[in-house]
N, C-alpha and C positions, 0 to 999 in steps of 0.2 A: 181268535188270535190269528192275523197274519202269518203265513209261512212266509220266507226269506229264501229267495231262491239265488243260488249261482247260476248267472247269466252267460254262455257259449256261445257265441256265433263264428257262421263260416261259410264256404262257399265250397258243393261239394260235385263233381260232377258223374254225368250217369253213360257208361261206353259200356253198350251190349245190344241184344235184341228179344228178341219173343224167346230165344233158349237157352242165354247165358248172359253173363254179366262179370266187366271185371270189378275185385274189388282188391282190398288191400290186405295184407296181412299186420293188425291193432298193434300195436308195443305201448300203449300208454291210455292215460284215461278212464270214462267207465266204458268204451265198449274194448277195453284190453284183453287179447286173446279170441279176438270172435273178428268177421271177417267184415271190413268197412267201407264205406265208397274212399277215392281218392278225395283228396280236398282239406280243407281247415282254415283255420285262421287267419287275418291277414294282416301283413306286417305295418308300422307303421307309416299312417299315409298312404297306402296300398289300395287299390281300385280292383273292384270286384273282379274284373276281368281280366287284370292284371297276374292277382290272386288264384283264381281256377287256372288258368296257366301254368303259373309256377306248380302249385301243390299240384298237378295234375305229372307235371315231368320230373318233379324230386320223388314220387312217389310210387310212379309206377313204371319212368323212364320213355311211355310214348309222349308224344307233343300233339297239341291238339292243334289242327289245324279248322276244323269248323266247330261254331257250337251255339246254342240259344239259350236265354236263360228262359227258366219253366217256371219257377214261382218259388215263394218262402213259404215254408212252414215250420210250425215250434213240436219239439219230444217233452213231455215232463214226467222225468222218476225219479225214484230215491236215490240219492247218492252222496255218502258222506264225503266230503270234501272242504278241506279247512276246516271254516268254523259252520261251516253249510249242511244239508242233511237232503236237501230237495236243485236239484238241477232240471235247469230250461235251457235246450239247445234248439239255439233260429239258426233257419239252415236254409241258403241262398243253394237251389237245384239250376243244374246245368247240363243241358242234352247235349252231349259229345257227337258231335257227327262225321265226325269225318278225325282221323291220328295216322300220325306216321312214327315208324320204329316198331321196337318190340316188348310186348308184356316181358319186364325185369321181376325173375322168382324174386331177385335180392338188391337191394339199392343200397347209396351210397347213406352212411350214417354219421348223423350229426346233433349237435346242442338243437332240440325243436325235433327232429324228426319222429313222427310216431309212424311209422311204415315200415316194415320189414322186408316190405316186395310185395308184389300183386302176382295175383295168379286170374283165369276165366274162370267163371264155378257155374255147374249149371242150375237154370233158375230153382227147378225143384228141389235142388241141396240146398238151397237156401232157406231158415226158419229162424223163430226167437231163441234156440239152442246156441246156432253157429255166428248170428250175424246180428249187426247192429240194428236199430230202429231204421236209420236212416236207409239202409241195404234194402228191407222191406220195406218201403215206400217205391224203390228205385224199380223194386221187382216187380210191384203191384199197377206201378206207372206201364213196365212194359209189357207185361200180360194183358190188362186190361186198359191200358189206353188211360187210366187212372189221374185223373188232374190234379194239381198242386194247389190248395187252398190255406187261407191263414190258418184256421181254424188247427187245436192243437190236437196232437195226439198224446194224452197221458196212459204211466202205467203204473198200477198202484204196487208191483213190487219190481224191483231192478236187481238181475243178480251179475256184480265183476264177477268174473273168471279169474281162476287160480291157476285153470293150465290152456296152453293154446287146443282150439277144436283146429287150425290144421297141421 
């Protein structure tokens, strides 16, 4: 029998280097409580690049002023949701190369926002404890040069967080 998956997509981008990485502080979802790239959804009608834009300045308060897009790839784990049990997140990656302003701890909140503020973390704090799938992708891209292929990455258990890791 078919599994029936809830389908996620979004556009996430990657601002760090070989020893840190910003990411976001979760408020909603399954990687709620654990530490995530900037990015998500886009509104309707909304252009990719449009989108990483936006979610990039509502969420962590820098603006981006350069960036390339890297490639899609899909996450699949368990997650009860609705009437769902199994989640598929496609995730448009985006190299931030170049922001102006400043990493905000805390941002403006609103209907949609799931970002509490972003903080730098360094890449080694980062693991499958604190941070989302997609964080570790972003890590592995900048340690190792790591490319963006379709091909997916599943995980046979997914655990929501009941309290924040920061």
């Amino acid at each position: 029998m078919a599994v029936d998956y809830h389908l996620a997509f979004g556009v996430y981008g990657i601002i760090g280097d070989q020893t840190s990485l910003v990411v976001i502080k979760k408020n909603g979802g399954p990687y709620i409580n654990r530490f995530d790239l900037p990015g998500g959804s886009l509104e309707n009608g909304e252009s990719l690049d449009h989108a990483i834009l936006r979610e990039i300045t509502e969420e962590t308060a820098l603006q981006p002023l350069r960036l390339t897009q890297l490639g899609v790839t899909s996450f699949k784990y368990p997650w009860d949701y609705q009437d769902f049990h199994w989640n598929q997140h496609i995730c448009v990656f985006y190299r931030i190369n170049e922001v102006t302003g400043q990493v905000a701890a805390k941002v403006d909140q609103f209907i949609g926002q799931d970002s509490l503020g972003a903080v730098r973390v360094n890449l080694a704090d980062l693991n499958l404890a604190n941070a989302s799938p997609l964080v570790l992708k972003a890590k592995d891209y900048l340690q190792n040069g790591q490319k963006f292929t379709p091909a997916d990455t599943s995980y046979a258990t997914w655990q929501v967080l009941s309290q924040p890791v920061f």
